[in-house]
Steps between C-alpha positions, in 0.01 A plus 500: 500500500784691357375875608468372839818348514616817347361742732655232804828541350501894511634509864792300421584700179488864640622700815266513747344829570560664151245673335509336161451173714212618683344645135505167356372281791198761502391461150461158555220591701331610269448171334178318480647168613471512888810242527685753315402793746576263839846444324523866428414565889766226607817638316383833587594378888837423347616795277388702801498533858223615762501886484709512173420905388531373125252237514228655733430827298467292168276230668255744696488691092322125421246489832221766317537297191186504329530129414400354841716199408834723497326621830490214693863347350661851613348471835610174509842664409462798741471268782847328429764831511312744715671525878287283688230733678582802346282742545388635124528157388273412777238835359531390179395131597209640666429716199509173254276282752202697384567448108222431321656170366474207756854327337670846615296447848608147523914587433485757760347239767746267392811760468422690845637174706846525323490912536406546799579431851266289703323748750603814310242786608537693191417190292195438721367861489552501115327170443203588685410781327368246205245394767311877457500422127193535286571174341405173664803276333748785591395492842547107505824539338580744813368267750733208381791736474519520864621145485765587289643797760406390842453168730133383582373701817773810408338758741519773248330313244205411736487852581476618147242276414299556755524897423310405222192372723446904521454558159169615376531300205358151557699340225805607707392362769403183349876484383625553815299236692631248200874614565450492871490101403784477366723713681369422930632267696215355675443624909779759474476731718567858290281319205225495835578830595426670155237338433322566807604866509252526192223368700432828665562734170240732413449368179196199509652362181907474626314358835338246279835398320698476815202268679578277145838547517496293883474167387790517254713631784408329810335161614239449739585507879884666514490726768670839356220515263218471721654794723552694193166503391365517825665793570331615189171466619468585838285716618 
């Protein structure tokens, strides 16, 4: 297609990091044709460079786009020239995980592994804050977005998640037991440890979630947990 092979050819045709450059690649995210926009996204990589202060401001104008399509291509954008884990880019990741359109969701899940650092607290903090949405898809979106910003068993992800077995909304707490699946590494000891600490809560309901929540962290017989919840339970 000639406007794709157009839009290719921009890099090669302009100096990277000027303005007018940046300006052009952009519009081409506004076109229907989502080849167009993923060639718009790669040349934008090439006209510019991560934390380019010409190319940020006129990308993050694009993220509240009423057209959820320009949404999810700028976030798609966004991910590319922001410093990897900075910290507002990080917020305003956070911000766009909880869109109302599950393509913008889905970019951010997908965008958040090349933005962030692997283990980044900030990231983690942000990202869990979809779990306490009102929202069931926006709180799955947040539960896969740990993926995306942390290994399987992270510590401070477990811990996060299982925050959430002391909400008093049960649909959060539903969430949480479903992210606790993907996230745990199975007969870890901290994933144990906080889930047994909400064994003695004073809340029946987190007590409930955290007896539900032992089987997706911990097989039968391994000794930590049977002193954990021992401990729990003595008299």
């Amino acid at each position: 297609d000639v406007r794709i092979a157009a839009v290719d050819a921009l890099p090669q045709v302009t100096e990277t990091g000027l303005k007018l450059s940046v300006t052009q690649v952009l519009e081409r995210l506004r076109n229907d044709e989502r080849q167009i926009r993923l060639s718009a996204v790669r040349a934008l990589t090439q006209v510019s460079v991560r934390g380019c202060k010409i190319a940020i401001p006129i990308v993050e104008e694009q993220l509240t786009d009423e057209d959820p399509l320009m949404r999810e291509s700028a976030v798609e954008a966004y991910c590319k020239v922001v410093l990897v884990s900075d910290e507002k880019a990080i917020t305003t990741l956070g911000r766009l995980l909880q869109d109302s359109d599950f393509r913008v969701r889905r970019a951010v899940v997908e965008g958040l592994r090349e933005a962030v650092k692997i283990g980044d607290v900030h990231a983690i903090f942000t990202v869990s804050d979809a779990l306490d949405h009102a929202n069931f898809d926006i709180r799955k979106s947040g539960c896969y977005a740990f993926l995306s910003v942390a290994e399987k068993g992270d510590e401070n992800v477990v811990e996060e998640v299982c925050r959430r077995f002391e909400s008093d909304r049960a649909e959060v707490r539903r969430s949480a037991l479903r992210a606790l699946e993907l996230v745990v590494m199975r007969n870890a000891e901290h994933a144990i440890f906080q889930v047994c600490e909400r064994l003695e809560h004073e809340a029946s309901e987190t007590r409930k979630t955290a007896l539900k929540a032992l089987p997706i962290v911990v097989d039968e017989g391994v000794p930590y947990a049977i002193d954990q919840v021992r401990n729990k339970f003595q008299c």
